[in-house]
N, C-alpha and C positions, 0 to 999 in steps of 0.2 A: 611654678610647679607643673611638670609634666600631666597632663591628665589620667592617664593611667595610673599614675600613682595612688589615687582615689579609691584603686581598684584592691588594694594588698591594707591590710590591718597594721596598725602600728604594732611595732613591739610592745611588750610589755617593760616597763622602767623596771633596773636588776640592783636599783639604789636599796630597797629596803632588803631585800636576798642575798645581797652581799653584808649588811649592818646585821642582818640573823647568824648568816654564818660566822661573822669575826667574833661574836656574841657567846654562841657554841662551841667556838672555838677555843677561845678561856677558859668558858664553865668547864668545858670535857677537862682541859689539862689542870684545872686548881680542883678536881673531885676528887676526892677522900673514898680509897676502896672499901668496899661492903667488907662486914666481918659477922660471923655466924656464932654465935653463943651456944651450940651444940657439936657434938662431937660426929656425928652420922656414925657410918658403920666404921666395923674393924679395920685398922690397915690393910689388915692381910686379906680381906674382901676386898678393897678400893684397890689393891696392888690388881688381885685377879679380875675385876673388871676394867682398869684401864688395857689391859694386857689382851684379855679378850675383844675387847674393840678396836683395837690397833691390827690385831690379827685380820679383821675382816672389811679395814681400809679400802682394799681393792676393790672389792664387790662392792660396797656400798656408793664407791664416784661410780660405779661402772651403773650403778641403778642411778644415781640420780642423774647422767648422761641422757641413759637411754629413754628415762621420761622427760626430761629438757629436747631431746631429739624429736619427741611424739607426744606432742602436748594434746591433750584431749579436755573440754569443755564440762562445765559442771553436769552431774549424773549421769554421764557418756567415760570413766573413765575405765571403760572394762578393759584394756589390753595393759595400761597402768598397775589396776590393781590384781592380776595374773602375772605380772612381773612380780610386786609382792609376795602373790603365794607362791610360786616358784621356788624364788630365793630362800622364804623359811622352808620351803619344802626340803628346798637341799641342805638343809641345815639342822632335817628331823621335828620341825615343827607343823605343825597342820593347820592350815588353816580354812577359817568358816566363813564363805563371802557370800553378801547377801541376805545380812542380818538386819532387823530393826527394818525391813520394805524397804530395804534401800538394794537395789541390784547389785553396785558395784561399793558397798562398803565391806570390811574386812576386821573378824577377828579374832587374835591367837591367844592360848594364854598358858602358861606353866604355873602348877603349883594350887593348892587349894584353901579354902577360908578365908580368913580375915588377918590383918588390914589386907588388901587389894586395890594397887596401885596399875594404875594403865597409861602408856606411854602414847598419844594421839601421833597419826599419820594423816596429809592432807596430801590428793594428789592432781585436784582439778587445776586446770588454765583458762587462760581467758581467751577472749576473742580478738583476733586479731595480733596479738603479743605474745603468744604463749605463753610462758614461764616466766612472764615481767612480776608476780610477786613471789618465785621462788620457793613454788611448794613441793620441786622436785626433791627440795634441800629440805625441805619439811618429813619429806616422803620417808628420804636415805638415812637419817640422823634417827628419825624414831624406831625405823626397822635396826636400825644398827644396836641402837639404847636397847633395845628389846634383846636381841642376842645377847648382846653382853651382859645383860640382868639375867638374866635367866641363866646364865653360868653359873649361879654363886645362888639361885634361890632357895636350894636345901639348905646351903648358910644362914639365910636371912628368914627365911621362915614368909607363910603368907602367899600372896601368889601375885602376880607380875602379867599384864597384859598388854598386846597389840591391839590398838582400835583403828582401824581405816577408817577417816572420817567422809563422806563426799561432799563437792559443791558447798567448797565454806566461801566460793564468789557470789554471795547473793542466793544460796540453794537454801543455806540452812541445815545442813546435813545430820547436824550435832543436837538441833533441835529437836526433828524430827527422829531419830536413831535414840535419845533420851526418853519421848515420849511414847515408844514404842518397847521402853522397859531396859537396853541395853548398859545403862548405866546403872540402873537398881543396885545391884551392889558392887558398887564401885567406892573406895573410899577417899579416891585424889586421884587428879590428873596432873601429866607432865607433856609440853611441846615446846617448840620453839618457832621463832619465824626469823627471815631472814629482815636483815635491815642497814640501814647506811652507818650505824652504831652498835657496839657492843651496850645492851641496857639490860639491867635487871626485871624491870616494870615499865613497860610502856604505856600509857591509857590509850587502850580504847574505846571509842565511843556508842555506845548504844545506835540501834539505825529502825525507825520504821520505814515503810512505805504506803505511800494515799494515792489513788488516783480516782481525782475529782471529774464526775461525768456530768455536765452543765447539758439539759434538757430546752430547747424552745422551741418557737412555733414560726415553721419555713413558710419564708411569704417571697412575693417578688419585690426583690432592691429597690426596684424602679418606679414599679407601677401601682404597687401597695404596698408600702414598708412597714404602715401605720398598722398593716395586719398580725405584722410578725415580733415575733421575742426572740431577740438573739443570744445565742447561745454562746459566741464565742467573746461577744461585748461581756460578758458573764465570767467568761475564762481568764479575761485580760483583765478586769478588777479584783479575779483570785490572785491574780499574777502581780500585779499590783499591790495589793493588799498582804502579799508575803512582803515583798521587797518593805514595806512599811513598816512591817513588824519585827524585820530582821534590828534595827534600832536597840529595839527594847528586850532584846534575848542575851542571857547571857553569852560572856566573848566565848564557851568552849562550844556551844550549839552552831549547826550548821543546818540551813533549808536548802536545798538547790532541786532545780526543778525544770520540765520541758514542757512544747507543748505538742501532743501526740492527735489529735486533729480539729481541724479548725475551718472545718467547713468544705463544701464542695465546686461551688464558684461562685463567683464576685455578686454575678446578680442573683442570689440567692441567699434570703438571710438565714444564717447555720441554725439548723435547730439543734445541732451536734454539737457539742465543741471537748476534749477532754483533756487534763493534765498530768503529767504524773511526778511525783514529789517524791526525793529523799528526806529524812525528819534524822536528824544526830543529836545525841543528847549526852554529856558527861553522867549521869546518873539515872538510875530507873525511873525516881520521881518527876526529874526536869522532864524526861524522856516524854510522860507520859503528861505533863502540864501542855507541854509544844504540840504533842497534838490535839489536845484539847483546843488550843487558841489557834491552831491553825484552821482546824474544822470551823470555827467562829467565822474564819476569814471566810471561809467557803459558802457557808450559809448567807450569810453578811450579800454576798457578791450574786449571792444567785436571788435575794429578794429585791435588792435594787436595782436588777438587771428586767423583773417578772420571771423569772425561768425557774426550772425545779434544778436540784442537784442531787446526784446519788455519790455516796464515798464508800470507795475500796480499800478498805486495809487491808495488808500484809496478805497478798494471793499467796507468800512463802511466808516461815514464823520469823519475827520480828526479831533484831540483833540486841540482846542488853551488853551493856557496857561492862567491859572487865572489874572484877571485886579482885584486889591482889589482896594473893598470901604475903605476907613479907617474910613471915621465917622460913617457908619453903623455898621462896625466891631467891634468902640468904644463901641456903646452900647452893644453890647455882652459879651464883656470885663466887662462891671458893671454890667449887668445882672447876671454874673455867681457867682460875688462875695456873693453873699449873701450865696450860696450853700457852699463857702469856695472851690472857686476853681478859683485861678489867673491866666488870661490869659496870656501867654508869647508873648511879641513883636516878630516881624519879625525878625531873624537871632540869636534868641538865641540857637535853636534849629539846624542844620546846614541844610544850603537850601540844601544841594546837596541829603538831605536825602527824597526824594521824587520820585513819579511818574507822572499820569498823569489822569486829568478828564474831561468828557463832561461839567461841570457847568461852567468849563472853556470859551465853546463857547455863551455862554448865559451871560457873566460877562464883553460879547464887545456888546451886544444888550441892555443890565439894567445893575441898580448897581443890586449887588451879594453880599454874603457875605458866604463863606464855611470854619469857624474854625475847629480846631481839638479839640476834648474833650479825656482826656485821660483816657483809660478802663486798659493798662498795665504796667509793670512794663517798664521802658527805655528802656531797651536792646533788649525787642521784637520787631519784625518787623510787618510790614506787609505782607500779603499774607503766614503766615505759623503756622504751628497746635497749635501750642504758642500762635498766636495771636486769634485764631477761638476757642481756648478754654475760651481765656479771655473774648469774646463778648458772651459770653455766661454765662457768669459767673458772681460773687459779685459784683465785678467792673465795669461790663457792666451792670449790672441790675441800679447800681448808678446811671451812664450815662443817664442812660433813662428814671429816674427820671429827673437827674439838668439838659439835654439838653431839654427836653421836654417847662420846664422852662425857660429857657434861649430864645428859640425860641418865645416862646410863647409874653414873654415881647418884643425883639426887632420886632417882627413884630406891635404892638400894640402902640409901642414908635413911628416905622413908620410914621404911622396913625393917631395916635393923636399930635404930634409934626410938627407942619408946617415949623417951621426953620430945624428943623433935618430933615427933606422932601427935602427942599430946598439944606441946606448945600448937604445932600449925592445927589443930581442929578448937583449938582453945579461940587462938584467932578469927577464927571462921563464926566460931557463935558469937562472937563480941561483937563481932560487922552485921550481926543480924539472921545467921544459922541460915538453912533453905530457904530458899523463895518458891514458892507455888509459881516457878513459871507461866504456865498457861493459861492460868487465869488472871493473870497479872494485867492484862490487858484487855480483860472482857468488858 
C-alpha cells in the first residue's frame, strides 16, 4: 500500500444507508393516507383561499429566491426580514419588526380576539451553506399562508398572524420572543420545514448544551509534573466517560461533542482544558435525566483527575422536543392532498433521522403543528450543498407554492371549525396542557 494512502480516511461503509433506504422505501409505498374526522372550514372559504394563494405564486418563489440568493446567519437577518415587510407592505399589511428584543423578528396580524392562530416564518442560514435547511421555503410559505388567510378572515371570525421567528439554528428565537410575552395570546401555531419526505409529524428532539470548563494547576511537563493537575487528562476522561455512557442511553438520545481547548504547549501541564457538548433527548424528562448523568460524568472526571470543573448550560435557551397535535396535523395531511402530495405517518420515515428545533418549546405552551414537505430527492440530507441546492431549486419552488396552501387552509380550518378547535386543545391537555418552559430546567 502506497504510503500516502495513510494520509486520506477511509470511506464510510454505505451497506447500512442503503438497507435504511430500501426499508423506507416500502414503508413510504405500503402507507395508509392520513384522514381528518373534521370538516375545517366552508368550501366556499377553502375555494377563496386556494385561489388567493395561487394568485400570489409569483412573489412568493421570487422571495424565497431572493433569500436563497442572500443568506444571512442567525440574529443578523435584517435585509431578509425587510424583504418580509416589504412584500406584506405591498399587499396593505403592516408590519412590526423588532418585537419580543429580538431586532430582526417580525409581526403582522389581521383581525381581532379570540381563537388566534399564527402562521411562524424562519429566515436564518447557516454558516458556510446557506440555505442547506431550507428556511427560505420556510420563509415564502408562511408569508404566503398569511395572505391568503387573511382573505377570508371576516369569514372565519378571530384573528390570523405573521410571526417572524429568528435564529431557530441554534439562537433560539422562539424561546426567547415567548418569554418576552409575544405569544401570550396566541392560541396555535402553524409552519412547515422543508425535508426529503412528505410527513405529517416528524419528531424532533429536545437539544441542550454544556460546556465543561476543567480547572488545574500548570507546572512544568519535565521538570516538575508531580506539581501539576492537569486539566485536559480531566477533559479526556469526560470524553471518555460520554463515549461510555452512550451504551446505556436510550437509541433516540444523541451526545456529541468537541474539544474547544486543551492546553498551551506540550511542556506545560494545562491548567485549562474545555468541552463543549450537544445533549438530544426524544422527551423533556429523558432530556433532562441525560443531563443530569452527563454532569456525573463531568464531576466524576474532574475528581479523579484533582482538578475543579465549572458547567455551562444553555448560554442560548435550551431546544424541547416537539409535542404533536395529531388532529391539527390531520388537517394538513388533507390539505396537501389536493396538490398530490401524501403525507407520511409518524415512523415511516425512520425517527432517528433527525435534529432539533425551537417550535419545539412553543408545542408544550399551544398545539403546534411543524410537518415536513419534501423539496429532495430521499437520500439527501439536511444541512448540506445537496440540500441548499434543492431549496432553491424546482422542487423548492413546488414547495412554496403547495406549503403556502396547505398552511393557509389549516390555519383557516382552525378558525372556522369549533369542534376541530376544541378536538386539537382537548389534545393538548391530555399530553399534559403548558409546560412552565423556563423553569423547566432550573
Amino acid at each position: 500500500m502506497p504510503e500516502d494512502d495513510h494520509t486520506k480516511p477511509l470511506p464510510p461503509d454505505l451497506s447500512y444507508l442503503r438497507s435504511l433506504n430500501a426499508g423506507t422505501e416500502r414503508a413510504v409505498r405500503d402507507a395508509e393516507p392520513i384522514g381528518s374526522a373534521h370538516k375545517g372550514a366552508p368550501d366556499e372559504v377553502r375555494t377563496a383561499v386556494q385561489d388567493a394563494a395561487r394568485r400570489n405564486d409569483d412573489e412568493l418563489v421570487a422571495l424565497s429566491h431572493d433569500l436563497h440568493a442572500h443568506p444571512e446567519e442567525s440574529f443578523t437577518e435584517h435585509r431578509s426580514v425587510r424583504a418580509v415587510a416589504q412584500l406584506l407592505e405591498q399587499h396593505g399589511h403592516e408590519a412590526q419588526v423588532g418585537v419580543g428584543g429580538l431586532e430582526t423578528s417580525l409581526v403582522a396580524s389581521i383581525g381581532t380576539g379570540r381563537p388566534h392562530v399564527a402562521v411562524l416564518a424562519e429566515y436564518d442560514a447557516l454558516p458556510g451553506v446557506g440555505h442547506a435547511c431550507g428556511h427560505n421555503i420556510i420563509c415564502a410559505t408562511a408569508v404566503g399562508a398569511y395572505l391568503a388567510a387573511a382573505r377570508v378572515h371576516d369569514r372565519v371570525g378571530g384573528r390570523i398572524s405573521l410571526i417572524g421567528t429568528p435564529a431557530e439554528e441554534g439562537g433560539g428565537g422562539k424561546e426567547t420572543m415567548a418569554r418576552a410575552g409575544v405569544f401570550d395570546d396566541v392560541d396555535a401555531v402553524v409552519m412547515l420545514h422543508p425535508f426529503s419526505h412528505d410527513i405529517a409529524m416528524h419528531p424532533f428532539l429536545g437539544r441542550r448544551q454544556v460546556e465543561m470548563v476543567f480547572h488545574g494547576v500548570a507546572a512544568h511537563a519535565s521538570a516538575q509534573p508531580f506539581m501539576g493537575r492537569n486539566a485536559l487528562d480531566a477533559a479526556v476522561a469526560a470524553y471518555q466517560g460520554i463515549a461510555a455512557l452512550r451504551q446505556h442511553l436510550p437509541s433516540t438520545d444523541r451526545v456529541h461533542g468537541i474539544f474547544t481547548d486543551g492546553g498551551a504547549r506540550p511542556n506545560i501541564v494545562p491548567e485549562r482544558a474545555a468541552l463543549l457538548f450537544y445533549l438530544r433527548s426524544a422527551a423533556p424528562e429523558t432530556l433532562r435525566d441525560l443531563a443530569a448523568r452527563v454532569a456525573q460524568v463531568a464531576n466524576g472526571a474532574a475528581a479523579m483527575t484533582g482538578c475543579g470543573v465549572e458547567l455551562h448550560w444553555d448560554p442560548l435557551p435550551p431546544y424541547l422536543p416537539i409535542r404533536f397535535n395529531q388532529t391539527l396535523s390531520a388537517r394538513w395531511a388533507v390539505n396537501q392532498e389536493p396538490a398530490g402530495r401524501r403525507a407520511l405517518p409518524t415512523g415511516v420515515v425512520p425517527e432517528f433521522l433527525t435534529g432539533s428545533t425551537d417550535l419545539g418549546n412553543l408545542s408544550y405552551r399551544m398545539p403546534a403543528i411543524h410537518p415536513m414537505i419534501a423539496v429532495s430527492e430521499p437520500t439527501v440530507a439536511l444541512h448540506t450543498s445537496e440540500f441548499e441546492t434543492a431549496s432553491g431549486g424546482p422542487a423548492g419552488d413546488r414547495a412554496v407554492r403547495d406549503g403556502a396552501v396547505g398552511l393557509a387552509l389549516t390555519a383557516v380550518d382552525y378558525l372556522a371549525d369549533a369542534e376541530l378547535r376544541d378536538a386539537v386543545h382537548a389534545e393538548f391537555a391530555a399530553a399534559g396542557g403548558p409546560l412552565d418552559v423556563p423553569a423547566y430546567f432550573d
